[in-house]
N, C-alpha and C positions, 0 to 999 in steps of 0.2 A: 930446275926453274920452279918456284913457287907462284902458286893463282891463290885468289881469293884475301879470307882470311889469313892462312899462312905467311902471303908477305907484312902483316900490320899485328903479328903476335896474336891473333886467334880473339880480336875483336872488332870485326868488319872493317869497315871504312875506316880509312885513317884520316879522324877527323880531332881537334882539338878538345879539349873540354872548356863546357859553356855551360851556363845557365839553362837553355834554352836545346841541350842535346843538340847544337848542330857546332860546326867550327868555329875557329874563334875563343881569343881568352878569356879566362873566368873574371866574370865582372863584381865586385864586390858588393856586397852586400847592403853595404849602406848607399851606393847609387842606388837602388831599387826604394820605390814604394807597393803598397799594397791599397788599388782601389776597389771597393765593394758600392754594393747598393748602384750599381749599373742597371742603365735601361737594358732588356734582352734583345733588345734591335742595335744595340751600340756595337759598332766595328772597329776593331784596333786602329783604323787611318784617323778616327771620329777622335778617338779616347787618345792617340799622337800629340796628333792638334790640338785639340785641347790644353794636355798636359805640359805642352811647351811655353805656356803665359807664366812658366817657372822657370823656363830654360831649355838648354840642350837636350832632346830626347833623342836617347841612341837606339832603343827599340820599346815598344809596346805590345803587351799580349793580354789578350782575352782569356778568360780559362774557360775553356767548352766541356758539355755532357759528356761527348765522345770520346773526350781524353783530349782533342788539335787532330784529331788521324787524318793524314790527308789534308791538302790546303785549298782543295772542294767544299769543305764541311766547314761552316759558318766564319772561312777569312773574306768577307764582303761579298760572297755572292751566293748569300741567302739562304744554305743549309746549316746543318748542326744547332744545337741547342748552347747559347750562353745559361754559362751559372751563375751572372751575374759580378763577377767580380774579374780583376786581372793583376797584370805587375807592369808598372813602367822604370826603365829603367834610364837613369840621367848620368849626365857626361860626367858630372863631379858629385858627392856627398854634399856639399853647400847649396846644390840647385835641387835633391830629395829633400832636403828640410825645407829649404822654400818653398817646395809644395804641397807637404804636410802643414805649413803652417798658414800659406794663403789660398791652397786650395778644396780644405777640407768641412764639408760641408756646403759648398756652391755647386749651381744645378747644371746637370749636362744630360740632354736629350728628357728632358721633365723630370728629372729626380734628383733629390740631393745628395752626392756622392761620398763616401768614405775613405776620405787619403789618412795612411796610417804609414808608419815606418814600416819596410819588410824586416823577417824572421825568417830563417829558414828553420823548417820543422814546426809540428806542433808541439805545442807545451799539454802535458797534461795534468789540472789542477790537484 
């Protein structure tokens, strides 16, 4: 009888691949946007809400100092440091463009925000 790793091929948890490290299918690419220029008090349920006067939002995330570690550390109850930016992610491609195209540059929590299409990786010039 195999424990642990052993029974999932000797990569912990047997959980799906996701965007997001946890289960669940990889969601493409062009569902995603990229918002910057966030307030640092802004909480993923805030930056949701928002995000949805475009559409279907299937998930929303912050991106934190700390890396996310722990769902202690700044998912709404006050610790971790925001870096100011995150990714939301929409049920279809047609409802990321309509946010990049009507939501970009309108203010959420006093600041004018940055919808951009997602990339995965950085490009270097």
């Amino acid at each position: 009888m195999s424990y642990g790793k052993a029974m999932t091929g000797g990569k912990g948890k047997a959980h799906g691949a996701s965007p997001y490290g946890k289960g669940g299918p990889q969601a493409d690419d062009t569902c995603k946007v990229f918002v910057g220029n966030l307030n640092f008090k802004t909480r993923w349920q805030t930056l949701k809400d928002f995000m949805a006067q475009a559409g279907t939002v299937n998930h929303a995330k912050i991106l934190m100092k700390d890396g996310g570690k722990g769902w202690d550390k700044g998912w709404g109850k006050g610790g971790g440091l925001s870096r100011g930016m995150g990714v939301v992610e929409f049920a279809s491609a047609e409802e990321a463009q309509m946010a990049v195209a009507s939501l970009n540059g309108t203010e959420l929590d006093g600041r004018a925000i940055e919808v951009d299409a997602w990339t995965t990786g950085w490009q270097k010039a």
